[in-house]
C-alpha positions, 0 to 999 in steps of 0.5 A: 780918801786917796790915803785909805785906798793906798796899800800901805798896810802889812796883810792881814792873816786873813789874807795871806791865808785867803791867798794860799787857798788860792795857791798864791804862796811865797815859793823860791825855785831857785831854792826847790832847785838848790834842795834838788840838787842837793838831794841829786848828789846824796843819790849819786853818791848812794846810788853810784856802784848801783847804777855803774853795775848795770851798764857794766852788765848792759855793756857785758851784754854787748859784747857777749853778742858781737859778730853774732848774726841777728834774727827778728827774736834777737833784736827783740831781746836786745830791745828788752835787755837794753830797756832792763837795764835802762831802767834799772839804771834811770827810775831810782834815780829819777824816783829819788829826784822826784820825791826830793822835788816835792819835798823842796816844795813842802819845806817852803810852805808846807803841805798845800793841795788846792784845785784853785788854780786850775780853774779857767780864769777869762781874767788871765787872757785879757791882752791889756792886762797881759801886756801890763804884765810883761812891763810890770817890775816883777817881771824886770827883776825876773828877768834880771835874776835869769840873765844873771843866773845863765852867765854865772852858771855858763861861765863857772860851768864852762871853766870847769868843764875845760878843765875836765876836756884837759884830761880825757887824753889820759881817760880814754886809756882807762878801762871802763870801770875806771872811766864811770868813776871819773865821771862820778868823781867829776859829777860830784865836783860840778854840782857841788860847785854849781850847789855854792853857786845855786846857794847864794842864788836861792838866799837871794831868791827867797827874799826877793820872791818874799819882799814881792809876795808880801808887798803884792798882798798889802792892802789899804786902810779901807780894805782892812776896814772892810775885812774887819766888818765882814769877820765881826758882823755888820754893825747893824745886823749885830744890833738887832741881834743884840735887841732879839736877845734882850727882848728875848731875855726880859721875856723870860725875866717876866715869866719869872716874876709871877713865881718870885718871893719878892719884888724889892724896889727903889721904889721909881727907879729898880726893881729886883725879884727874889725867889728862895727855895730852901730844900734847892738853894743855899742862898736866894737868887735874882730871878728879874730885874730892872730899871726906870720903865722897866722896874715899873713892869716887874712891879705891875706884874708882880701885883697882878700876881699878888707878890709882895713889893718890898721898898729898900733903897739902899737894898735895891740898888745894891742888888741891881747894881752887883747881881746878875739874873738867875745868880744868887746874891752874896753873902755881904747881902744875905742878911738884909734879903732875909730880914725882907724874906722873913717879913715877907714869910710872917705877912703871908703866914697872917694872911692863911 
């Protein structure tokens, strides 16, 4: 019993589907991170001349209104100039990084838009729970990661932002334009350093956030049991369809004997009924059959009905055995059944 309720068993599709309804997927953000930065450095590169255009202008424009005296309309124009300008600056940019977010989330694990976790769950704020939380291990090795991850970028960040404090003695003699594309030019060597950096994080993300997501969804023999049990139906709920079925389909076998041509018979043990109507059917079909007490009730409705019973063993038994109800029978048959419907045929034509 122990040994089903370990979770020793890789999860079923049903329950990592179960789990992302819930918004419980497998998603990296050092990865989202990475892809967003990557996309961050595309726009700065496309968006660069843009961006370094408007704060020329917005610095244009201070300049054109120094030691001019200010009335309350002026600052009123310089706050709507200045917010211009900053937002034609900022919101490409900003917009770009945005979309990129969404799509680092996407990639990961495609389109998913679930209220789920939304939901007020009082289970969230049991304090024992929350306390087994911050001791679990997935919150050790989150630690770590963080820990690892901070002295890693502060160390790379800082040797190379040395570096760049070096040479602002020559910058400040740059003029303005000249210092913006310092700037770029030293952006783009940050990120692409911290993108090599963020890389090598992400990969190791994604598998350790993959390995924990899955072994959190494993499930125990039982469970998988229990999951089957529910897909397929309870075993006795199925049963008793099954029966309403059967009971349902010799219903409609019985009906059918009373307008059958023949019953062919064991003559204890089947029982087959034949109907052939030659202006609808190449070939004589099945339209009841059956065994032991079964037979025995084809054959007394068929005599209540005054339809022939014909016993052929060999005949019987191989139309039992090979032919469904309300199909029609083979050909390796078809001259046996008419050599009994031709009898039949002869016997009612003397009794008119």
């Amino acid at each position: 019993m122990a040994d089903d309720q370990e979770k020793t068993e890789e999860p079923s599709p049903k329950k990592i589907e179960d789990a992302r309804k819930d918004g419980n997927v497998p998603k990296s953000q050092d990865m989202s991170g990475l892809i967003t930065i990557f996309v961050a450095i595309l726009a700065i590169l496309l968006l660069f001349g843009f961006m370094s255009n408007q704060v020329l202008n917005l610095a244009r424009y201070y300049f054109s209104i120094m030691g001019r005296d200010f009335g309350t309309l002026d600052i009123y124009d310089i706050a709507i100039t200045t917010m211009k300008y900053f937002v034609l600056t900022i919101v490409p940019f900003a917009m770009v990084i945005a979309v990129a977010g969404v799509i680092a989330n996407v990639a990961q694990i495609g389109f998913l838009f679930t209220t789920k976790p939304l939901s007020p769950d009082f289970k969230k704020i049991n304090p024992i729970k929350g306390i087994k939380n911050l001791v679990s291990m997935k919150k050790l090795i989150e630690g770590i990661k963080t820990t690892l991850k901070s002295f890693v970028f502060l160390g790379v960040g800082f040797i190379f932002f040395f570096m760049f404090i070096k040479e602002l003695p020559l910058v400040e003699l740059f003029t303005l334009g000249d210092q913006l594309r310092w700037m770029k030019d030293k952006a783009i060597i940050m990120a692409l350093v911290m993108l090599l950096v963020m890389v090598v994080f992400a990969l190791a993300d994604i598998v350790i956030v993959r390995k924990q997501y899955f072994d959190n969804l494993k499930m125990s023999k039982q469970e998988i049991k229990d999951e089957m049990k529910n897909m397929d139906g309870d075993p006795q709920i199925k049963a008793k369809i099954r029966q309403i079925q059967m009971q349902a389909s010799q219903k409609r076998m019985m009906n059918e004997v009373p307008n059958a041509d023949v019953v062919i018979t064991n003559p204890t043990h089947f029982a087959v009924a034949l109907k052939y109507d030659e202006k609808t059917q190449i070939a004589p079909v099945v339209v009841a059959k059956g065994a032991d007490n079964l037979a025995l009730k084809i054959k007394e409705i068929a005599r209540e009905n005054k339809v022939h019973i014909v016993e052929n063993k060999p005949l019987a038994r191989s139309l039992y055995a090979q032919v469904e109800v309300e199909h029609p029978i083979p050909d390796e048959l078809f001259a046996a059944v008419a050599e009994v419907l031709a009898y039949v045929y002869k016997v009612n034509k003397k009794s008119h």
